[in-house]
N, C-alpha and C positions, 0 to 999 in steps of 0.2 A: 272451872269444870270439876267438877266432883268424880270423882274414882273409888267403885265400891265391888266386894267379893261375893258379898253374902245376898241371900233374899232379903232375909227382913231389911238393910240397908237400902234394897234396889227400892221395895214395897212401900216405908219411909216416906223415900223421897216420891214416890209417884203419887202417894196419898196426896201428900201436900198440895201434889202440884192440881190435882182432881180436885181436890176441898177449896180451888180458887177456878173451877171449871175451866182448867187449862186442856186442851189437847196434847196428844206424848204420839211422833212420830218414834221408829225405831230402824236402826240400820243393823244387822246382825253380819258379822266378818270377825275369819278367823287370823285380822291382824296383820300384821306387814304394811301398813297401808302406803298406798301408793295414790297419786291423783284422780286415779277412778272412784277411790273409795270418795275419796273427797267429795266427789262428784254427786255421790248418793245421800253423804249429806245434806249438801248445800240445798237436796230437793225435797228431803224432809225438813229442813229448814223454814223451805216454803211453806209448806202444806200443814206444820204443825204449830202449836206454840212453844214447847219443850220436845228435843231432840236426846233419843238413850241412843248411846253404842254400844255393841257388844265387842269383846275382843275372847274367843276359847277356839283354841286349834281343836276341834271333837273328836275325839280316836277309833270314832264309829263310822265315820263316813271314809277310812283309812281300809286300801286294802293290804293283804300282807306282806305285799311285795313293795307297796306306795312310798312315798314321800312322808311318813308322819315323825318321826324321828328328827329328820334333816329341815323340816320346816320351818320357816323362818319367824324366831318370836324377839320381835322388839316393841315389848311393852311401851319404855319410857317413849322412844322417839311414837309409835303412836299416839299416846296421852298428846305430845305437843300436834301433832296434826289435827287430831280434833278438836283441840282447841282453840287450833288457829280457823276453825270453820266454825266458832259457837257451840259446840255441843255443849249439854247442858250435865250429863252425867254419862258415866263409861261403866259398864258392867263387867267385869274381870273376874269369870270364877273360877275357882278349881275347878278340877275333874270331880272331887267327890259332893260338889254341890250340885251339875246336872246330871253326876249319874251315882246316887248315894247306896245302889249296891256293887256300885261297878261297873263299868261301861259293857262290861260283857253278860251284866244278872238282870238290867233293866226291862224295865219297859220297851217295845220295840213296835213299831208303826211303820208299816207296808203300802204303798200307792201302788194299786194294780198296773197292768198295763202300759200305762207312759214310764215306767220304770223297767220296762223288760226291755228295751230296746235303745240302740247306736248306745249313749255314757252306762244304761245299766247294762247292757249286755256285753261290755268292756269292762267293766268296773264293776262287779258282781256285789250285793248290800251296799251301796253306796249311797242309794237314794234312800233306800231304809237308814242311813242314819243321817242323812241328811234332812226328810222329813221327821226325825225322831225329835232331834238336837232343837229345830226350828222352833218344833210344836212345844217344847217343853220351854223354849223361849219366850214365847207366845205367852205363854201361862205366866209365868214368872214377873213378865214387863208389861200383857195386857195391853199392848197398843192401840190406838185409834187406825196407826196406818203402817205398813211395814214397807222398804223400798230395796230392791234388787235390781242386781243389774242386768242387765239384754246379754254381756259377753257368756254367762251361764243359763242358756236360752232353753234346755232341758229343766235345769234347776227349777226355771222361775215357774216353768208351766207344771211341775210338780206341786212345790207350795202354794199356785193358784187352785190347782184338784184339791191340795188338801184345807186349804182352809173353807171351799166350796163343802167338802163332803161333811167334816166334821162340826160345819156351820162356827166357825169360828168369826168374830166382830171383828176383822181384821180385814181394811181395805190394802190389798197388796200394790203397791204401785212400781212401776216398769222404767228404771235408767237405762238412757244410753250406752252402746259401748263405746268407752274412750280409748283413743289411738293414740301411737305417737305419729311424727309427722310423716314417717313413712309406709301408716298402716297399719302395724303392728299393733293388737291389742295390750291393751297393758294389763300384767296381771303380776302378782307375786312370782311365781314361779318364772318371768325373764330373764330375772338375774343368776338362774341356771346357764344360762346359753353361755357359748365362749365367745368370742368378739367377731369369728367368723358366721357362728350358726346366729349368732342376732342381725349379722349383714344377711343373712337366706333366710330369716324368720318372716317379713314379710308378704314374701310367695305368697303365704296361707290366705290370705286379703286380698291378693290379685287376682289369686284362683276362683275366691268364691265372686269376685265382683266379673269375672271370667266368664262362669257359670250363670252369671243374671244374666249378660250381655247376650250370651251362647242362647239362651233361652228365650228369649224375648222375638231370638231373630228365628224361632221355629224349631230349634231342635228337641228332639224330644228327651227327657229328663234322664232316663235310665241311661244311655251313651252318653249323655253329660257327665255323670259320674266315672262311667269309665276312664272318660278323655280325663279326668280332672285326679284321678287317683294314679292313675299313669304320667301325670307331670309331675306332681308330688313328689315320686318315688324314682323318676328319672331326676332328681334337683338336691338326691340323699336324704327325704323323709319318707317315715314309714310310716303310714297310716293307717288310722285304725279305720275310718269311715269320711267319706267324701261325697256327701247327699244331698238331695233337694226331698224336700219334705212339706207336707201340711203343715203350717204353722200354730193351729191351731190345737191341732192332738199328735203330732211327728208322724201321721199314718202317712202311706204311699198316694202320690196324688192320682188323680182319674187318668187317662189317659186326655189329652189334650188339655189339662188342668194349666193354666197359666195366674191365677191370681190368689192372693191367700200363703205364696209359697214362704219357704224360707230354705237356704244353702245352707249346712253345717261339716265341718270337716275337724276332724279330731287326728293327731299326729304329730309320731315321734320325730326330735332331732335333736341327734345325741341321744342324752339320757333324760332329755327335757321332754315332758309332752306339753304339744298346746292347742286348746283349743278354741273358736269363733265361728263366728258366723254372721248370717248375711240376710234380712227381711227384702226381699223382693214388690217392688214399688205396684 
């Protein structure tokens, strides 16, 4: 696997790989990987003939009080994870090569709407640099296919608005969330929790699969939330949102709305937040 910092490097090699009509899937993650990411690969693997990784923790999708300091960067031990999944090239840039006047002087890209609410309305510019960071990614590696995972289910349906609006050649494709075996999503930030709040981390998965069951047998959505924000918080987390939604655009479903849904629940424990969610069958 190739490990490169710069554009013209990434450019290079992607020439190459185009000037032998190869396809380039791309998985963009800011690192720490863990077997979800893994996960993402193994399905652009599928889908493309050459696979890029990215690894850059973005300081723009960081809010001021967040995690961006304390966030976990292990380059090396990355490099061997994706290589142990074939990757074919890792893109590793500095800060001043996606944001060459500064992460603060750039360019800056706003997704109306699905960004105001539950993660944006918690995490205030978050999407804005989230689709900033993507889109400038986009540009840089030019993929055929990009793959995201389901456990960041706001996320995905952002970068699907945005690459719809700005007509970008990018087929965005949709990973599972990976669990461990007691449900828990896996994500970088678990190895915040202390050994008691990862035995209560859990909850969050029971709850929302709680909330399908609750549902399905007739109750209506908005008391679901309550009942469901109320166990949370009687269990020592504090939530930020514990919902059932459209899944399609996160609006409020109709009243009797039973298909098409999705459960998300975002919440603290400790000093950890976590979030997942739940597609209704």
């Amino acid at each position: 696997m190739q490990t490169v910092q710069d554009a013209p490097a990434l450019r290079a090699a992607i020439r190459g790989w185009r000037g032998k009509g190869q396809t380039v899937g791309f998985v963009p993650t800011m690192g720490n990987l863990h077997a979800g990411h893994q996960s993402l690969i193994r399905l652009a693997r599928a889908r493309a003939d050459r696979v890029v990784a990215s690894v850059f923790v973005n300081p723009t999708q960081f809010g001021p009080n967040e995690d961006f300091e304390r966030y976990p960067r292990t380059l090396v031990q990355d490099q061997a994870a994706l290589a142990d999944e074939d990757c074919d090239l890792l893109f590793a840039p500095e800060v001043d090569t996606i944001y060459p006047f500064g992460a603060g002087h750039g360019v800056s890209l706003r997704v109306p709407q699905i960004t105001e609410v539950l993660e944006g309305a918690h995490r205030p510019g978050h999407f804005d640099g989230v689709a900033t960071v993507v889109c400038k990614l986009f540009h840089l590696v030019q993929p055929d296919l990009a793959v995201f995972g389901q456990k960041d289910f706001q996320q995905l349906k952002v970068i699907e608005r945005m690459v719809r609006d700005l007509s970008l050649p990018v087929k965005v494709l949709a990973a599972p969330t990976l669990r461990a075996d007691d449900g828990l999503a896996l994500s970088s930030r678990n190895q915040y929790l202390s050994a008691a709040e990862r035995a209560q981390a859990p909850l969050i998965h029971d709850t929302l699969l709680k909330m399908r069951e609750l549902l399905g047998k007739g109750h209506a959505w908005h008391a679901l939330e309550q009942v469901a924000a109320a166990r949370l918080t009687r269990a020592g987390f504090v939530p930020d949102y514990a919902v059932i939604r459209r899944a399609e655009d996160l609006a409020e479903p109709v009243e009797g709305q039973r298909d098409g849904l999705i459960a998300l629940i975002a919440a603290r424990l400790g000093s950890t937040r976590l979030i997942d969610n739940l597609l209704f069958d």
